[in-house]
C-alpha positions, 0 to 999 in steps of 0.5 A: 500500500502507498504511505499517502494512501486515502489521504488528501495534502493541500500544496500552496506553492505556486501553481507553475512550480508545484508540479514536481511536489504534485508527482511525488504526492501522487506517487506516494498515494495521496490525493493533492489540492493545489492551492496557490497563496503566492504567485511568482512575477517578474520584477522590472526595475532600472536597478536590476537591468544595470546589475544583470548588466555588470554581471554580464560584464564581469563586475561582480566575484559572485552571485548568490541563488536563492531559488530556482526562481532566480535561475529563471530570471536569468533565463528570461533576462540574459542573453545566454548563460555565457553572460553569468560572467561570476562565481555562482554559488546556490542555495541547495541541490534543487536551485544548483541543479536549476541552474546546472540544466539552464547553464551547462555548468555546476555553481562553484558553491552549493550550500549544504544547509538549504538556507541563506544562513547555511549560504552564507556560513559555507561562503569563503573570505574574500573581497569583491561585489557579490550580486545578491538577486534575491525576492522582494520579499526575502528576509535580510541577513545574507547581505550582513554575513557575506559582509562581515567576511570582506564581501561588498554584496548588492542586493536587488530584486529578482522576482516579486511575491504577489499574495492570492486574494483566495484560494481555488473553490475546491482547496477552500471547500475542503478546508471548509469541510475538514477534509485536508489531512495536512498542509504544506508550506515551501517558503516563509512566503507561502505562509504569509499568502495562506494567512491572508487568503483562508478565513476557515479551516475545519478538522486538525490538518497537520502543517509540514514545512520544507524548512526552519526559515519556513517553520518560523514563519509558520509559528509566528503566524501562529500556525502549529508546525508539526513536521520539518522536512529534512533534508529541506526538499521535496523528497524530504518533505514527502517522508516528513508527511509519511511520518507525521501522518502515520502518528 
């Protein structure tokens, strides 16, 4: 029998990157409801042309991936990855692979811990700009560390965070109805849209995020955490269900 079985997962990542989390639901027998709180958009402003400029150029030492929505963005936005003219260093093995598949090649850091205070621990001394294109939305603290090691970084945003208004019909009569067994949330963001988009939610469904950064976000919202996902991918995410639903 499946681990996931009978049972029925809310997913509030995205509704174009909730894909790859929706198979591995699938595959482990659980029935998903995509329910988008966030939506990713291009951001476009005079300050991130002129970096993807100097980046193109040369200008910079590094630039720090956050997020395979930041691979996208230089998809969308250079003219090839020949133009990623820096060190790369990237967040976690999904955001590594991102831009391993886009770029032909592997970023010369990859954080073992997947968040920024990992990227940023792992990160050498050095002196340099560091190109930090990161989401509007995103928590400081990167910019910080990489300073106290020599760093001169450049924060600018990559992509915008616009928080859902509401949830599909079908995600919100199942909260209604109690019928979600367990909520997933994937970054601080999806929190915060799951918060100002649900009014009602019946039934004890049990809440598993994909990371401490995520967590933290949850509990402050004061949202019960009861699984963690480690390590913080969906893979990890999926077993982290299987465990807490099996309690």
């Amino acid at each position: 029998m499946k681990p996931l079985a009978d049972t029925a997962i809310l997913v509030t990542r995205p509704a174009d990157r909730s894909d790859e989390l929706v198979r591995a639901l699938t595959r482990a027998g659980a029935t998903a409801i995509v329910a988008p709180t966030i939506e990713i958009v291009p951001a476009r402003s005079a300050a991130l042309t002129a970096a993807l400029r100097g980046l193109a150029a040369g200008r910079f030492a590094w630039i720090t991936l956050t997020s395979r929505s930041t691979v996208e963005m230089l998809d969308a936005r250079l003219g090839s990855p020949a133009e990623v003219r820096a060190n790369v260093a990237a967040i976690g093995a999904g955001t590594a692979e991102a831009f391993r598949t886009w770029s032909g090649r592997a970023p010369e850091l990859t954080s073992a811990t997947y968040t920024t205070v990992g990227l940023a621990r792992a990160f050498p001394r050095g002196h340099g700009r560091v190109l930090c294109a990161r989401a509007d939305i995103a928590p400081p603290g990167l910019e910080a560390a990489l300073a106290k090691k020599g760093w001169t970084p450049e924060r600018v945003d990559a992509y915008r965070s616009r928080m859902a208004r509401s949830l599909p019909k079908d995600a919100r009569d199942a909260l209604r109805d109690g019928c979600v067994d367990a909520i997933t949330f994937t970054s601080a963001s999806t929190v915060r849209g799951f918060v100002e988009a649900v009014r009602v939610v019946r039934g004890s469904p049990k809440v598993v995020c994909i990371g401490p950064v995520t967590a933290r976000a949850a509990r402050e919202a004061g949202i019960l955490v009861d699984a963690v996902a480690n390590p913080h991918t969906f893979g990890g995410l999926v077993d982290a269900l299987v465990r807490t639903l099996a309690r």
